[in-house]
PDB file of N, CA, C and O in Angstrom:
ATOM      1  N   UNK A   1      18.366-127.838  58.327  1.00  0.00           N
ATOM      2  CA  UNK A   1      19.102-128.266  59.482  1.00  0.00           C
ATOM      3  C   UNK A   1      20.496-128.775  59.126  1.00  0.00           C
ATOM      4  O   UNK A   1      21.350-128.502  59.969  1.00  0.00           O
ATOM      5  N   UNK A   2      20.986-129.588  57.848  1.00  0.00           N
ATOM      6  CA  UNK A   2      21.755-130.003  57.612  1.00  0.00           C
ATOM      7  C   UNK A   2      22.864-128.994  57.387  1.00  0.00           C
ATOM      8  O   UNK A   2      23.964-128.956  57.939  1.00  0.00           O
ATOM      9  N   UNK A   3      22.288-128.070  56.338  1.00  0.00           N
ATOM     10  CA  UNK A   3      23.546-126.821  56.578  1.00  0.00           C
ATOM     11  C   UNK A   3      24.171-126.056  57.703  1.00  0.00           C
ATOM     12  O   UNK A   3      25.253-125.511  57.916  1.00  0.00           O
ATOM     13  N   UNK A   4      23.015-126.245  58.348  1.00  0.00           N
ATOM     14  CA  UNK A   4      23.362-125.532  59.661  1.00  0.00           C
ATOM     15  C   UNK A   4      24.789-126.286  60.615  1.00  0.00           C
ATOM     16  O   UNK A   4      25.814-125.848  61.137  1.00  0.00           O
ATOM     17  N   UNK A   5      24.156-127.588  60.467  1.00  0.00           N
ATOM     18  CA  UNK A   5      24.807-128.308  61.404  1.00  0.00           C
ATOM     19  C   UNK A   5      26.175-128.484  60.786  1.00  0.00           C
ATOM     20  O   UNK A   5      27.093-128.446  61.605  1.00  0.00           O
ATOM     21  N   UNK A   6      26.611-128.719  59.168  1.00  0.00           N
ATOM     22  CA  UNK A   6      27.491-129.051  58.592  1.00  0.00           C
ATOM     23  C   UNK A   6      27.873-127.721  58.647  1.00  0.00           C
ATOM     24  O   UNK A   6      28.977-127.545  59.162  1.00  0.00           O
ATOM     25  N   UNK A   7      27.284-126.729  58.268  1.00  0.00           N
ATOM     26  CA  UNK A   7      28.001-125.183  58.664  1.00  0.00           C
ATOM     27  C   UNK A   7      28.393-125.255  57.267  1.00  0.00           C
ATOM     28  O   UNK A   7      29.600-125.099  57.081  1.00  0.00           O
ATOM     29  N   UNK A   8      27.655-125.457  56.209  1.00  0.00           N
ATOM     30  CA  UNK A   8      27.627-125.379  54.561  1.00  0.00           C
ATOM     31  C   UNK A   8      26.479-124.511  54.250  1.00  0.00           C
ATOM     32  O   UNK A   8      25.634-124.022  55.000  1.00  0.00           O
ATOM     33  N   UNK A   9      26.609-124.444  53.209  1.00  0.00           N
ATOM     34  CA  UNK A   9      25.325-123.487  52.137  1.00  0.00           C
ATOM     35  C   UNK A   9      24.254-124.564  51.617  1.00  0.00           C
ATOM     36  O   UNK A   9      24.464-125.734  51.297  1.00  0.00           O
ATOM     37  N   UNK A  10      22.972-123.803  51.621  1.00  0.00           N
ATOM     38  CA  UNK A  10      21.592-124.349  51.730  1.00  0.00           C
ATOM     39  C   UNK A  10      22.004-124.915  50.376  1.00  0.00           C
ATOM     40  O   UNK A  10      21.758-126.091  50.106  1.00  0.00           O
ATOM     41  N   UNK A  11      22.789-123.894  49.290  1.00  0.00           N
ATOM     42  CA  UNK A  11      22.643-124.553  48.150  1.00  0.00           C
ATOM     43  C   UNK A  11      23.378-125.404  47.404  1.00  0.00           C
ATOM     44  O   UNK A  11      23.165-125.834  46.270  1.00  0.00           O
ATOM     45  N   UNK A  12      24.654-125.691  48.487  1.00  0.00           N
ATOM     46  CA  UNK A  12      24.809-127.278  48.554  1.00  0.00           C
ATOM     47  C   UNK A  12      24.081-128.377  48.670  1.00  0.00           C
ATOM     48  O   UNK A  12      24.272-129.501  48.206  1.00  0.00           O
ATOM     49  N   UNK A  13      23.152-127.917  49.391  1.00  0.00           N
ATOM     50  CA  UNK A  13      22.455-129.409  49.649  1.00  0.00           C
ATOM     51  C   UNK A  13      21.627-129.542  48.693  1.00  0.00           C
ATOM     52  O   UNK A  13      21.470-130.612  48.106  1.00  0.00           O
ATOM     53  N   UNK A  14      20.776-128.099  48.323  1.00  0.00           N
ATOM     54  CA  UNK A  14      19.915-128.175  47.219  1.00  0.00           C
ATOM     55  C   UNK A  14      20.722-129.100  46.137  1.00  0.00           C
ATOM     56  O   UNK A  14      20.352-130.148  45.606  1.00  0.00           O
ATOM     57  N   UNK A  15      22.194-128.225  45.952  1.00  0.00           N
ATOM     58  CA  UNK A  15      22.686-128.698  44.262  1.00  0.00           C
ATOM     59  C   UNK A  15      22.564-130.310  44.745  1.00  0.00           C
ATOM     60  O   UNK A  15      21.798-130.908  43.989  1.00  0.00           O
ATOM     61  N   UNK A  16      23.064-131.082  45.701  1.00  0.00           N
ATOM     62  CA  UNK A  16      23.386-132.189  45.565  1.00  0.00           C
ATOM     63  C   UNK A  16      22.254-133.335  45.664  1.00  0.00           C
ATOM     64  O   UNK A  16      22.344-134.514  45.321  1.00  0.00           O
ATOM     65  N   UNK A  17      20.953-132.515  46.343  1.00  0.00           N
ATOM     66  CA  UNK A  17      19.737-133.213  46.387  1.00  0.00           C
ATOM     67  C   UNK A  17      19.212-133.075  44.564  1.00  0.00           C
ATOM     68  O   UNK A  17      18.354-133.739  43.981  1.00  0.00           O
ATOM     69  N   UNK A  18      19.780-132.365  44.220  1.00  0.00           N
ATOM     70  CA  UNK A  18      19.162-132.452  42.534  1.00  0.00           C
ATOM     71  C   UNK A  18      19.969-133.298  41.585  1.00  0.00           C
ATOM     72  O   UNK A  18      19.519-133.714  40.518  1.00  0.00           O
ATOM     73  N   UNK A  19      21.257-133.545  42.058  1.00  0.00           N
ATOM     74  CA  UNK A  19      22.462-134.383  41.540  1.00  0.00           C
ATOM     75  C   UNK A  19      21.910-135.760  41.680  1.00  0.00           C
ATOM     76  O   UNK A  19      21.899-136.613  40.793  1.00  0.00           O
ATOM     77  N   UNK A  20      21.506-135.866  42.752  1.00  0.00           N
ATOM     78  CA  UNK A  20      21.024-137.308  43.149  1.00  0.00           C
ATOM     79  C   UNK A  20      19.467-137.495  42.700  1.00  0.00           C
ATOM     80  O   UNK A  20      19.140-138.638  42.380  1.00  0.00           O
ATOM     81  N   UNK A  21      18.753-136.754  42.663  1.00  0.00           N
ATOM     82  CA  UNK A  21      17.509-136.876  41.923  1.00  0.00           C
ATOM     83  C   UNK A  21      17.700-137.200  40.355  1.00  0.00           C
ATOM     84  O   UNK A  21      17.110-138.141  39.824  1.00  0.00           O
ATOM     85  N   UNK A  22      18.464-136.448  39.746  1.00  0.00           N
ATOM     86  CA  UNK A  22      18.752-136.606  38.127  1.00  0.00           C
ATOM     87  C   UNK A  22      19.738-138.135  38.023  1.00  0.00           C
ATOM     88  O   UNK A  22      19.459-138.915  37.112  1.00  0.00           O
ATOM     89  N   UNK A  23      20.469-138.358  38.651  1.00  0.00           N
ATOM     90  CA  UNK A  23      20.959-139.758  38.560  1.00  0.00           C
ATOM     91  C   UNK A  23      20.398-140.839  38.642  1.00  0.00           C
ATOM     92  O   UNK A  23      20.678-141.813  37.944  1.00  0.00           O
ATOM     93  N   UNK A  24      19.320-140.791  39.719  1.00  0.00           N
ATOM     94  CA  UNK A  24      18.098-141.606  39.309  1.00  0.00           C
ATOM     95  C   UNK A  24      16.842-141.763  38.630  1.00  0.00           C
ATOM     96  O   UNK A  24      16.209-142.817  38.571  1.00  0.00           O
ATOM     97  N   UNK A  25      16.618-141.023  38.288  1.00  0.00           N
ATOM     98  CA  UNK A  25      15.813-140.467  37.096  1.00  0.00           C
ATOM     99  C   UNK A  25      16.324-141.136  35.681  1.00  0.00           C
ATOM    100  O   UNK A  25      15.737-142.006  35.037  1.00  0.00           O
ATOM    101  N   UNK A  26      17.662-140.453  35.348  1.00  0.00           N
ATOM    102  CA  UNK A  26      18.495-140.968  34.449  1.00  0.00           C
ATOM    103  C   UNK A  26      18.499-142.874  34.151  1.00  0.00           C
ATOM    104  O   UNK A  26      18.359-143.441  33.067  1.00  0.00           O
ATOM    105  N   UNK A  27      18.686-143.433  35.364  1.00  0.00           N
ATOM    106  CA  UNK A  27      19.352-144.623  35.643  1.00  0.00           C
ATOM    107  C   UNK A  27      17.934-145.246  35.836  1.00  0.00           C
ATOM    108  O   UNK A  27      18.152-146.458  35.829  1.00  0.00           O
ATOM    109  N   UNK A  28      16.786-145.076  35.982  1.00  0.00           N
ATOM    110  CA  UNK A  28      16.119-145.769  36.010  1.00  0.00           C
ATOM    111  C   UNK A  28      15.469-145.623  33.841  1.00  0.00           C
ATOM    112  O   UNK A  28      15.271-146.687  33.255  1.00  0.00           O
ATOM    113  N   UNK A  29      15.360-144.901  33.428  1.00  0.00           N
ATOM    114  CA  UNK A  29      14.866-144.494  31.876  1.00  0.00           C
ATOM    115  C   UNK A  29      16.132-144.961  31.098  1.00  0.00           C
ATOM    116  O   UNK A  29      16.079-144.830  29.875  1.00  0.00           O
ATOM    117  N   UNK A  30      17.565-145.628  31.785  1.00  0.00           N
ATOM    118  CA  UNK A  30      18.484-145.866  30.849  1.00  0.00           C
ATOM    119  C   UNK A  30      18.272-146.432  29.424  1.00  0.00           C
ATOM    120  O   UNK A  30      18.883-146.018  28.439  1.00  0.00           O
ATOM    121  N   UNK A  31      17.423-147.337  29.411  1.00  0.00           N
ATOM    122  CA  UNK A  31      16.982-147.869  28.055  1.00  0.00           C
ATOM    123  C   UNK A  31      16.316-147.457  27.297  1.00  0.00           C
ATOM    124  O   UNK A  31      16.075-147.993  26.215  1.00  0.00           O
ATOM    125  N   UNK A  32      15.898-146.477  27.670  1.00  0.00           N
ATOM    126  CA  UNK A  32      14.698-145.301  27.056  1.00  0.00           C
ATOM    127  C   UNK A  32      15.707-144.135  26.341  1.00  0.00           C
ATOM    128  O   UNK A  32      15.376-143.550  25.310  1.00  0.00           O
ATOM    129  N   UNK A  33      16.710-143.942  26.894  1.00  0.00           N
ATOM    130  CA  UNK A  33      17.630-142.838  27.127  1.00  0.00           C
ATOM    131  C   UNK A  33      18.413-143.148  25.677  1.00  0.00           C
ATOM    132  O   UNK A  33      18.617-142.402  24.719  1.00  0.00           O
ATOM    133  N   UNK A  34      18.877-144.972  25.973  1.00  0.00           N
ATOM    134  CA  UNK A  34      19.665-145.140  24.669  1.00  0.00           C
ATOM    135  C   UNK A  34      19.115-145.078  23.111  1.00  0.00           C
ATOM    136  O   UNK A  34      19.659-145.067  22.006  1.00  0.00           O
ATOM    137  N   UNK A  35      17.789-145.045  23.583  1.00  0.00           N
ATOM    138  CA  UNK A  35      17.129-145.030  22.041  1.00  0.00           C
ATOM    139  C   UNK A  35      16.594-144.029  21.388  1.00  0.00           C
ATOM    140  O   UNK A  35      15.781-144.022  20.465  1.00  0.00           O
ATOM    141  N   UNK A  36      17.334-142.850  22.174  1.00  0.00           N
ATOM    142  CA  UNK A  36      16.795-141.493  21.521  1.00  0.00           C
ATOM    143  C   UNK A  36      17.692-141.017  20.646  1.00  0.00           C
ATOM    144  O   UNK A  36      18.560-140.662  21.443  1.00  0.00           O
ATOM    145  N   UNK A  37      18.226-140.681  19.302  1.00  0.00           N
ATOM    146  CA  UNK A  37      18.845-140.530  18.508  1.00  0.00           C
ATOM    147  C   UNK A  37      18.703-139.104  18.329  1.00  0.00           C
ATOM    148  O   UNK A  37      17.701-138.533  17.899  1.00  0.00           O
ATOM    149  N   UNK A  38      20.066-138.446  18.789  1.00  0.00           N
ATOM    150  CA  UNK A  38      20.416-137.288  18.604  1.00  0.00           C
ATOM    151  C   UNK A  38      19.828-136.432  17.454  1.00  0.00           C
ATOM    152  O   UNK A  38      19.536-136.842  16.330  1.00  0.00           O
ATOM    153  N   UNK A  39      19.695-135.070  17.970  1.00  0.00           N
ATOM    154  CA  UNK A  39      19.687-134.327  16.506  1.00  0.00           C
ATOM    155  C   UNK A  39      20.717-133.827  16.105  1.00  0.00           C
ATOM    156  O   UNK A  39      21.711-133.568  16.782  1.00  0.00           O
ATOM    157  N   UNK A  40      20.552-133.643  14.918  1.00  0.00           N
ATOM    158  CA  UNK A  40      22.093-133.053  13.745  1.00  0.00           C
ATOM    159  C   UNK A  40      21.025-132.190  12.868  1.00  0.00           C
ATOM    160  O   UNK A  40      20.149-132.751  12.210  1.00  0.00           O
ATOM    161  N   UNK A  41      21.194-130.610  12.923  1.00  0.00           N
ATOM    162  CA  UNK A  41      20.928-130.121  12.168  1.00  0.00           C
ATOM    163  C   UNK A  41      20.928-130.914  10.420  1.00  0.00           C
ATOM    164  O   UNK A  41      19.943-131.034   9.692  1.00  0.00           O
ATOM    165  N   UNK A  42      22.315-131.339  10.131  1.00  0.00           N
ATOM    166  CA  UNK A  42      21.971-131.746   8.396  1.00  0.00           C
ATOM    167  C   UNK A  42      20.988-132.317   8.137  1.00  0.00           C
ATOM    168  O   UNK A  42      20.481-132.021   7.055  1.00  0.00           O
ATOM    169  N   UNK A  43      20.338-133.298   8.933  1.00  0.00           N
ATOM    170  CA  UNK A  43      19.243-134.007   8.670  1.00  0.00           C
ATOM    171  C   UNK A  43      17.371-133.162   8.720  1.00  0.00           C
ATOM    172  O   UNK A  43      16.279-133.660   8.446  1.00  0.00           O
ATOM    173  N   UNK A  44      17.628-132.202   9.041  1.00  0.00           N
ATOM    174  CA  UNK A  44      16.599-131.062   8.809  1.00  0.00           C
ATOM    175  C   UNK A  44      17.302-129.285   8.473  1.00  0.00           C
ATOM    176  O   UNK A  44      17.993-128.423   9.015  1.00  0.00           O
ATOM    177  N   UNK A  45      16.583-129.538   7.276  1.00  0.00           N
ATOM    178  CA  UNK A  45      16.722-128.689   6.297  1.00  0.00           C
ATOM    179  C   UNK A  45      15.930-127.530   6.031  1.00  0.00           C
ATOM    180  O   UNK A  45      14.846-127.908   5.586  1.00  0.00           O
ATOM    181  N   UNK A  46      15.985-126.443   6.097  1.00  0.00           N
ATOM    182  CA  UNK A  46      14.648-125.438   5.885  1.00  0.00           C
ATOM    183  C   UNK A  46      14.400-125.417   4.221  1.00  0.00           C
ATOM    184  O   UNK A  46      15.122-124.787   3.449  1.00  0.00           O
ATOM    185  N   UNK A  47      13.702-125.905   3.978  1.00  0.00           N
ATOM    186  CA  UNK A  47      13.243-125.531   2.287  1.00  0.00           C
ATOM    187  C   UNK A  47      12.382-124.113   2.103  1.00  0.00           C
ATOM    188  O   UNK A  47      11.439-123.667   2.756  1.00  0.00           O
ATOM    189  N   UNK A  48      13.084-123.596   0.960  1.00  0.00           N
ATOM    190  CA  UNK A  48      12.860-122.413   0.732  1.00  0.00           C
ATOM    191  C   UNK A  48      11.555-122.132   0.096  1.00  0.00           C
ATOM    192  O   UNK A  48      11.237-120.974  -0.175  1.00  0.00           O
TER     193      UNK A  48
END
């Protein structure tokens, strides 16, 4: 209904209903989020 009425694309609303889902998602695990330590390939090595 919203596209209709705004006279936009369904997948605007989709993209922005998922924008706003992942921001809170994000924002609620923030402290969880900071303690995940990237990977860097150098630190795993394939041994031959």
């Amino acid at each position: 209904m919203l596209p209709k009425f705004f006279n936009m694309s369904e997948d605007f609303w989709m993209n922005l209903q998922l924008r706003w889902d992942l921001f809170r998602a994000k924002r609620s695990k923030e402290k969880k989020l900071q303690m995940i330590k990237p990977y860097t390939s150098s630190e795993y090595t394939a041994h031959p």
